[in-house]
C-alpha positions as a printed Julia matrix, in Angstrom:
280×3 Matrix{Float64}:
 -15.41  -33.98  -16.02
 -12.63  -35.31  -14.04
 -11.66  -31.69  -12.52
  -7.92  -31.27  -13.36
  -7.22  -27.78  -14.2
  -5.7   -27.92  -17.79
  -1.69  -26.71  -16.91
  -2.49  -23.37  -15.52
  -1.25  -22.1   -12.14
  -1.8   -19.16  -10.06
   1.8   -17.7    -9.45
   1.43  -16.0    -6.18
   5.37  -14.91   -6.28
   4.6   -12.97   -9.59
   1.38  -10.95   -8.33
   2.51  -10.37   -4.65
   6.27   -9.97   -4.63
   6.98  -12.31   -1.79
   9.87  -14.05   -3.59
  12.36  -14.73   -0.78
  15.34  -14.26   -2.15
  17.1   -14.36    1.77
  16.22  -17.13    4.4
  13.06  -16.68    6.11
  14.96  -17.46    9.18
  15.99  -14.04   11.13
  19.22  -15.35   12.71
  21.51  -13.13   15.24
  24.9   -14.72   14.45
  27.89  -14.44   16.84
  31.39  -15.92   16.31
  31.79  -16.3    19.99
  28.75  -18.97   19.98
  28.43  -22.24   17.87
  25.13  -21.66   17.53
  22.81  -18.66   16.48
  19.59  -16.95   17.95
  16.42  -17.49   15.1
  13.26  -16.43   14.59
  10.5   -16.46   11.85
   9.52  -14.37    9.28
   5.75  -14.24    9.74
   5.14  -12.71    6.73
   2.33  -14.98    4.54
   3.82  -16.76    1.51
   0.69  -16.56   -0.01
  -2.59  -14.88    0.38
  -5.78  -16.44    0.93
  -7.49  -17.89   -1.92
  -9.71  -15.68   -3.48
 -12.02  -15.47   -6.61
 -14.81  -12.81   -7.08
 -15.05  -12.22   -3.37
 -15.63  -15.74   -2.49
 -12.9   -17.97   -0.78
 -12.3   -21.62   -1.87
  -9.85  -24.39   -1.15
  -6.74  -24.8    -2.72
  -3.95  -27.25   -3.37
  -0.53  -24.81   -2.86
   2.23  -26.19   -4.57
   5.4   -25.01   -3.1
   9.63  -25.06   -3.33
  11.93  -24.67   -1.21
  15.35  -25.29   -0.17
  15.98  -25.95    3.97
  19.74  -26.34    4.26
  21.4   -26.56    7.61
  25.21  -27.12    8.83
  23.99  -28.95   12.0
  22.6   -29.94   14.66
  18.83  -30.56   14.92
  16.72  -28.2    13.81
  13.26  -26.83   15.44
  10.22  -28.52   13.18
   8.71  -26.27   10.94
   5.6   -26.52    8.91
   3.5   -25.14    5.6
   0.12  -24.73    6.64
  -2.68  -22.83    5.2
  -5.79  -23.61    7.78
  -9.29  -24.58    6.54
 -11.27  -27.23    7.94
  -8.39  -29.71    6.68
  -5.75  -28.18    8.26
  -3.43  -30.03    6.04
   0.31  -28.89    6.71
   3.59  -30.16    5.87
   6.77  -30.47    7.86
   9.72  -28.78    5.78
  12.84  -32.09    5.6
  16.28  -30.55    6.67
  18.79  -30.96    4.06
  16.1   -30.27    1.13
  17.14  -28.29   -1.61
  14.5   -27.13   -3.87
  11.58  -29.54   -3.03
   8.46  -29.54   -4.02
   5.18  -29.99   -1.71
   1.74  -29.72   -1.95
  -0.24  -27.94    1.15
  -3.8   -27.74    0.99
  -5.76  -24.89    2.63
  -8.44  -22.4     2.24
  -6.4   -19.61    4.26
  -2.72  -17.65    3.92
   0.21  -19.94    3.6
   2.27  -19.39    6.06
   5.58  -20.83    7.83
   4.77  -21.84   11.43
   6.22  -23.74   14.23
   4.72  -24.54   17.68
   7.22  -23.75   19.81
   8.89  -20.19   21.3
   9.55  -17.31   18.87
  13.31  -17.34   19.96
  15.43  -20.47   18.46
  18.47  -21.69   18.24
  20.15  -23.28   15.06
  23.45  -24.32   14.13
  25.07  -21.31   11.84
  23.98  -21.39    8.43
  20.52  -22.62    9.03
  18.5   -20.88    6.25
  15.1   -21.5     4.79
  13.95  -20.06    1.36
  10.92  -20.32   -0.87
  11.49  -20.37   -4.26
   8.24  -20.47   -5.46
   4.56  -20.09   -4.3
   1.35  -21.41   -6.83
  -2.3   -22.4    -6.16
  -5.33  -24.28   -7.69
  -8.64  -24.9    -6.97
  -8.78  -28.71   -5.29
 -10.71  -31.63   -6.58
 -13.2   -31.43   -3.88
 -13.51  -27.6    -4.5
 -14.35  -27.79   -8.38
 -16.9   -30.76   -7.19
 -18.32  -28.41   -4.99
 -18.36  -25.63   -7.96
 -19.93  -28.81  -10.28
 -22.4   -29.24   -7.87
 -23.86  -25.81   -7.61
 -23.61  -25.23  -11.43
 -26.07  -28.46  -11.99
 -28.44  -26.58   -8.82
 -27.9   -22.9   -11.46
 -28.61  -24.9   -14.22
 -32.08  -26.04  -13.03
 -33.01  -22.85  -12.3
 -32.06  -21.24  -15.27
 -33.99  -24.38  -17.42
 -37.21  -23.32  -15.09
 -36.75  -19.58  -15.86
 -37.06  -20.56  -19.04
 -39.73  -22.49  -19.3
 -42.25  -20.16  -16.77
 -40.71  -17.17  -19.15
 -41.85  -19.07  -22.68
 -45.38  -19.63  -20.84
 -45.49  -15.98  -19.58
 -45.05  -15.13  -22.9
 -47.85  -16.83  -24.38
 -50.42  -16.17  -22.07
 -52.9   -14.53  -24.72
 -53.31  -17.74  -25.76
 -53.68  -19.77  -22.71
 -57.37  -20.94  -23.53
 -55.54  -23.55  -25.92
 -53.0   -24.31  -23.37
 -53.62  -28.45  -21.86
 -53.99  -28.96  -18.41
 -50.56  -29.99  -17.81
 -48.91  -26.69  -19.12
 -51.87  -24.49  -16.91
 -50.75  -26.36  -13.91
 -47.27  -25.13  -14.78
 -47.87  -21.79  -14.6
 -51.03  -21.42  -11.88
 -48.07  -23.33   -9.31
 -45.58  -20.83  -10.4
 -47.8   -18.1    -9.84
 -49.38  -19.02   -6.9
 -45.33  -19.3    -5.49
 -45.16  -15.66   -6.57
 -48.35  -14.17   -5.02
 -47.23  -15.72   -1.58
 -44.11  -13.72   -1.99
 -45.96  -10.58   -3.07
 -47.76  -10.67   -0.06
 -45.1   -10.31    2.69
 -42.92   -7.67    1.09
 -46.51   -6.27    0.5
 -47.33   -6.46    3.81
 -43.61   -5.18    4.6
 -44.57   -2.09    2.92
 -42.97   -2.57   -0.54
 -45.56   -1.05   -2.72
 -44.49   -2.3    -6.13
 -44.49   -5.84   -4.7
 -48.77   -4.76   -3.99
 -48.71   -3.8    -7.94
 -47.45   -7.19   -8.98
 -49.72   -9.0    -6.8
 -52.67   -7.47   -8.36
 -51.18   -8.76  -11.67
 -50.62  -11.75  -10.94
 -53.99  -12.63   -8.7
 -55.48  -11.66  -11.87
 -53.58  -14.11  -14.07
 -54.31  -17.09  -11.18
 -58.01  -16.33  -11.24
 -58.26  -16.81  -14.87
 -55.44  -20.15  -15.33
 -57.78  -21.35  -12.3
 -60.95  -20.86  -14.03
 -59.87  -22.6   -17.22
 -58.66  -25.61  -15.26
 -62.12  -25.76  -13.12
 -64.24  -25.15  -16.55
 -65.54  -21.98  -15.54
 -65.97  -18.8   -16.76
 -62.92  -17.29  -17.6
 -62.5   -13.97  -16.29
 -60.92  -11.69  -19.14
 -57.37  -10.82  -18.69
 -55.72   -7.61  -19.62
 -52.37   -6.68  -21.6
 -50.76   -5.01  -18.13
 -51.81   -8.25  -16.26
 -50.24  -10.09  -19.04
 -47.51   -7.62  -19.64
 -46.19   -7.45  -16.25
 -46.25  -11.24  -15.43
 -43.74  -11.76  -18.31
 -41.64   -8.53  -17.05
 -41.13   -9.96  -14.03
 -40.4   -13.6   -14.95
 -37.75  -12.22  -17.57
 -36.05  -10.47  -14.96
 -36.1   -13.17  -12.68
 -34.86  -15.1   -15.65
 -31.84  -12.62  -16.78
 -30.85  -12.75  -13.06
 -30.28  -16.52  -12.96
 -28.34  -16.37  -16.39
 -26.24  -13.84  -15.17
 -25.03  -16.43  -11.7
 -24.92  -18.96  -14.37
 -22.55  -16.86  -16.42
 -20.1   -16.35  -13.28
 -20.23  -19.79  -12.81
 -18.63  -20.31  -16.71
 -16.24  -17.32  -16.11
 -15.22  -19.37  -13.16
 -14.26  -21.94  -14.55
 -12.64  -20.29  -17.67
  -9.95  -18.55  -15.48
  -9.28  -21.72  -14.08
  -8.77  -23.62  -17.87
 -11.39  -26.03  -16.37
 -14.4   -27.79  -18.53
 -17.63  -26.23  -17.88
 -20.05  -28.07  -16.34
 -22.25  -29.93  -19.01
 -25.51  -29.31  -17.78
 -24.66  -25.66  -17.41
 -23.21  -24.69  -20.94
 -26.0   -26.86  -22.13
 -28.89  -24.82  -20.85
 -27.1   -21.64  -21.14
 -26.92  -22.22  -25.47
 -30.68  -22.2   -25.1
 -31.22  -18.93  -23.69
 -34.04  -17.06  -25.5
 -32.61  -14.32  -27.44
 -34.33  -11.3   -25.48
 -32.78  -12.66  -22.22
């Protein structure tokens, strides 16, 4: 996926109402001067981006119109902070251009110097219009954590399928017993310290699950194989389909993601999430 967004754009004028349909310069104009007091309106053209709670970068795509009857104006700037803290200096004399500022903050107007400035009369800067998508490097970041969801969702699956088919471990081969005596052994460690911590469920599934490890470990070492009940059995697969549904449901957020965005799914992600076992 190359990680254009398919034509759609955030339009931050049409959700927020900052349209500014007067100059965002606040100018005190008197005939008795040939040039006029200014300051800024430090309002933010657009908020920061935002999607489910979590900030990302964004490329803000902006028009404007800075027209001025003279003189040399004070330098002003789009910027939108982040680490990049791109920012672009507005051109006197530009009437409805469009510029790209990339941030992960508010878009704002901003200059470096005094509040107070002075500007030939007539001065006036407006923004027409105010959009936002996610960057390249964002969605790569995005791609990147989908293919990390993706492998855990493709192990969920696999330690859920074994869980479910422990009654007939004895047949398993010693490659699929490995599997799941690693996975539980992970698992038990875990149990422990919340154990420890005073979680008392967490002492439950231990039991359950030393009692699964003993017998996968007494299969793989040839000896007798201690029996191993339907709670043991039953609660081992409980747990692993929860774990399981929890990882689907990140993955899921992940597609919605990128679905309000009009961007193409990661592969390995919609792949793994058509093979989802029906009860999950």
């Amino acid at each position: 996926m190359n990680g254009i967004a398919k034509g759609f754009l955030l339009t931050v004028l049409s959700m927020t109402g900052v349209a500014h349909a007067q100059s965002l310069l606040d100018c005190e104009f008197k005939s008795s001067r040939s040039w006029t007091a200014c300051s800024i309106d430090s309002d933010a053209l657009a908020p920061k981006p935002v999607y489910q709670g979590e900030g990302f970068e964004a490329d803000f795509t902006v028009s404007y119109s800075f027209i001025c009857g003279g003189g040399t104006p004070t330098e002003f700037v789009f910027e939108a902070g982040g680490s990049r803290r791109d920012s672009v200096v507005l051109e006197m004399g530009a009437n409805q251009r469009m510029v790209t500022v990339t941030g992960d903050q508010e878009l704002v107007l901003s200059s470096d110097l005094n509040r107070r400035k002075t500007f030939a009369p007539g001065c006036s800067i407006e923004v027409h219009s105010v959009s936002y998508l996610p960057t390249i490097d964002q969605i790569d970041d995005w791609n990147s954590s989908s293919i990390t969801q993706a492998r855990l969702i493709d192990k969920g699956i696999d330690l859920y399928l074994l869980s479910s088919d422990l009654e007939n471990f004895i047949s398993w081969d010693s490659t699929t017993t490995n599997t799941l005596l690693e996975a539980v052994n992970r698992k038990i460690t875990a149990f422990e310290g919340a154990c420890e911590g005073g979680d008392r469920s967490s002492c439950r599934a231990k039991a359950h699950f030393i009692a699964v490890r003993n017998s996968l470990q007494a299969k793989i070492e040839g000896t007798p194989i201690p029996s191993l009940g339907s709670g043991d059995m039953s609660e081992v697969k409980a747990l692993y389909l929860e774990e399981l549904q929890r990882d689907v449901a990140v993955g899921n957020d992940m597609v919605d993601r990128y679905e309000y965005w009009q961007l193409e799914v990661e592969k390995s992600l919609k792949e793994i999430l058509d093979q989802i076992p029906d009860e999950a």
